[in-house]
FIRO-853390 format. One line per field, with one value per residue (C-alpha): residue in one letter; z, y, x. Coordinates in Angstrom, 3 decimals, padded with zeros to 6 digits. Last residue first. Layout:
BEGIN
res = [A, ...]
Z = [Z, ...]
Y = [Y, ...]
X = [X, ...]
This chain:
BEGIN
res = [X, X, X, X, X, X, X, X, X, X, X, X, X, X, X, X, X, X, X, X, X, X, X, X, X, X, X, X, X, X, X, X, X, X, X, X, X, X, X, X, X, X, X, X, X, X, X, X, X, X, X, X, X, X, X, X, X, X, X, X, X, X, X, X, X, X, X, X, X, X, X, X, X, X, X, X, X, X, X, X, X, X, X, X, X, X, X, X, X, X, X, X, X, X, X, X, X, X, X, X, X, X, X, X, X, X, X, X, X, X, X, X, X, X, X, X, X, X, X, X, X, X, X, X, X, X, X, X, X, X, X, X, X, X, X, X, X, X, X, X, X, X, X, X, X, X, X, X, X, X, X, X, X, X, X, X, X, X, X, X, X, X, X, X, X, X, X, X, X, X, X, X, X, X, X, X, X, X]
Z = [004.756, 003.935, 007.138, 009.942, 007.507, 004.662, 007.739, 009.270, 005.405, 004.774, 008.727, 007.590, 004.511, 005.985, 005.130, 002.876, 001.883, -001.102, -002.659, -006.371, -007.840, -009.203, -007.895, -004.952, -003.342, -004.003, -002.300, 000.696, 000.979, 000.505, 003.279, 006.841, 007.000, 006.844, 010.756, 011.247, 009.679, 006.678, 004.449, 001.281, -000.809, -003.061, -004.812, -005.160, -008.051, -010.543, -009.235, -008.853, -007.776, -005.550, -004.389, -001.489, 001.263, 002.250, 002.598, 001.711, -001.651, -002.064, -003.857, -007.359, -008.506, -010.705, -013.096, -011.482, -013.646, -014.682, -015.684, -014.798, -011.942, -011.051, -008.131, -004.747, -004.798, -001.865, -000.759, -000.071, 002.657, 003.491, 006.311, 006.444, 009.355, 007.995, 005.423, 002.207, -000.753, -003.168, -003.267, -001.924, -004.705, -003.670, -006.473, -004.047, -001.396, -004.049, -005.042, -001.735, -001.050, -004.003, -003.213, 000.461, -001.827, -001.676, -000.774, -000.070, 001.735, 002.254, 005.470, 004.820, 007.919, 010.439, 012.153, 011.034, 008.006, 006.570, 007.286, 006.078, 002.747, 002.494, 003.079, 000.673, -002.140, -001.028, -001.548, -005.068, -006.181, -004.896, -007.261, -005.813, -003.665, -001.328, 001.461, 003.758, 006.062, 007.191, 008.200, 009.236, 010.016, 013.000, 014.147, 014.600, 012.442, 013.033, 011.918, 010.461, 009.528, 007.530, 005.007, 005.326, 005.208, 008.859, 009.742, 008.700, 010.794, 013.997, 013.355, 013.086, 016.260, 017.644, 016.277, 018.701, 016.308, 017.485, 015.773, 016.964, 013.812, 013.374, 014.283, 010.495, 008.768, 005.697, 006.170, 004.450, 003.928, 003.272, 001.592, 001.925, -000.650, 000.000]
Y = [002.058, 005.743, 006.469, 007.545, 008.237, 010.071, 012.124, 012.919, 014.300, 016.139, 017.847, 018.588, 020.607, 023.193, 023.059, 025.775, 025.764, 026.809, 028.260, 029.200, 032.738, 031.942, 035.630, 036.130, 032.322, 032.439, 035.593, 034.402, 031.250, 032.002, 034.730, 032.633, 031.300, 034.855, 035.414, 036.796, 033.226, 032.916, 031.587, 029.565, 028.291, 025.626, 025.516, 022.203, 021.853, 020.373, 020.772, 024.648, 026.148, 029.236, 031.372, 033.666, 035.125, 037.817, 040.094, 043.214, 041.481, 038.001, 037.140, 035.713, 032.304, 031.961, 033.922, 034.124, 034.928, 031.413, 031.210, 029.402, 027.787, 024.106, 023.156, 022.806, 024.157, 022.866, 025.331, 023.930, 025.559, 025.412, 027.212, 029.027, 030.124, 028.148, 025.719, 027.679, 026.275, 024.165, 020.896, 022.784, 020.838, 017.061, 015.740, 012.870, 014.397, 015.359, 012.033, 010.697, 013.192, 011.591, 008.160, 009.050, 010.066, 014.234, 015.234, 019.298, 019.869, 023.845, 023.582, 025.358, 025.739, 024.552, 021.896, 018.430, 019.211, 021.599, 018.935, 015.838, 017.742, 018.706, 015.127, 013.843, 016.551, 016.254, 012.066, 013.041, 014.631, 011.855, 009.445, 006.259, 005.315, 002.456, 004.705, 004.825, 007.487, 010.033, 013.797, 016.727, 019.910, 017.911, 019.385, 016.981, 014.159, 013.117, 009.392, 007.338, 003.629, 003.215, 005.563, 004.980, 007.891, 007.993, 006.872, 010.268, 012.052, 010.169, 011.026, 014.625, 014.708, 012.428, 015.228, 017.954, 020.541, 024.148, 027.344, 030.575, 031.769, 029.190, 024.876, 023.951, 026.773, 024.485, 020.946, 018.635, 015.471, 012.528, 009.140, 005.456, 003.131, 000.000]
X = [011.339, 010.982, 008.793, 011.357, 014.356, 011.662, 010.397, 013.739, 014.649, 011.630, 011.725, 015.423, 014.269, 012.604, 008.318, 006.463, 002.977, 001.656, -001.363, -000.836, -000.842, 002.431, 004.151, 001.606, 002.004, 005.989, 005.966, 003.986, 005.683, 009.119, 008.987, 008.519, 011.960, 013.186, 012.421, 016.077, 017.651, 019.334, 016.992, 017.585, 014.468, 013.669, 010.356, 008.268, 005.732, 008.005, 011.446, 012.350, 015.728, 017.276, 014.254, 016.453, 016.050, 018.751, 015.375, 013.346, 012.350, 012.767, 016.299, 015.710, 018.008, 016.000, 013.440, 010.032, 007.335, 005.698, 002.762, -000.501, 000.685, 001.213, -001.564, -000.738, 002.529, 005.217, 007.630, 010.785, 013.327, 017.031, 018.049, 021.671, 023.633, 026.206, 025.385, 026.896, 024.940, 027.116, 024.376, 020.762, 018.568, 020.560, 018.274, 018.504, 015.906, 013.907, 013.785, 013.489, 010.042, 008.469, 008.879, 007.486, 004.155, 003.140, 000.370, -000.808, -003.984, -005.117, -007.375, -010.778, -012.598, -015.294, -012.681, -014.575, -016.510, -013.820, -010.720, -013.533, -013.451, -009.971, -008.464, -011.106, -009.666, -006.090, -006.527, -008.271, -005.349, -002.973, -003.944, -002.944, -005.709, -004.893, -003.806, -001.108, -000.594, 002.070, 000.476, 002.448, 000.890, 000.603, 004.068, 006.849, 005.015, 001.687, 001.079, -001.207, -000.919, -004.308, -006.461, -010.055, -011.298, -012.456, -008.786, -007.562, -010.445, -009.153, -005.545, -006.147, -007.858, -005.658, -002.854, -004.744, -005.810, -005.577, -006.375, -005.683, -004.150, -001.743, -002.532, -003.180, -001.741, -001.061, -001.559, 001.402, 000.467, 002.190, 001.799, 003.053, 001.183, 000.000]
């Protein structure tokens, strides 16, 4: 069966709180087995016999709204997913020190395309480095920059997005990869 995550955005921000049984309770509703919360429980692991991850999001959404009263933007990705851009290696020459490395996950691809890369985000040492399909990399440098890619990513594309640092990826492809 195949091993799935999603990534919830805002899901526990703007005086919302979701308790990850919660979470895990409306998961199992759908039918989707072997769930998790990861670090935050904007961070969902599952497996699911579905293998078309659009209409996953869509379920996910739906029993979200029912269940909490609001929208919750759903982005899935599979674990096979996450390895490859893991082994793409999309931050390979970037100065670690000081630095975090982001990706910004789209939810749908955009329209058009007017961000010409490497592009630093206004105001900021933040920077849009690389793009993969529908994943954006990002490199911060701390000063509350980790929370820029998303918004300016969101208003260039005119895509919702949601943006998670690279190390959470990696821990969760270790802990659930296998």
């Amino acid at each position: 069966m195949p091993r799935f995550v999603a990534f919830l955005r805002g899901i526990n921000v703007g005086g919302h709180i979701v308790r990850k049984e919660r979470l895990q309770e409306s998961f199992n509703s759908l039918g989707f087995q072997n769930i998790s919360t990861y670090k935050q429980s904007g961070n969902v692991v599952f497996e699911a016999d579905s293998e078309s991850v659009e209409e996953i999001e869509k379920k996910i959404e739906i029993k979200l709204q029912e269940t909490l009263g609001y929208n919750v933007v759903v982005f899935v990705r599979t674990i096979a997913q996450l390895k490859d851009i893991i082994e793409s290696e999309p931050f390979k020459g970037q100065n670690k020190e000081g630095t975090s490395f982001l990706i910004t996950f789209l939810a749908d691809p955009p329209a058009k395309f007017p961000i010409e890369l490497p592009t630093i985000i206004p105001k900021s040492t933040a920077e849009v480095i690389s793009k993969k399909c529908m994943e954006f990399f990002n490199v911060t440098h701390g000063g509350g920059e980790g929370a820029l890619p998303n918004p300016f990513i969101e208003s260039k594309l005119k895509v919702k997005a949601t943006t998670r640092n690279m190390n959470i990826i990696q821990e969760i492809v270790e802990k659930f990869g296998a």
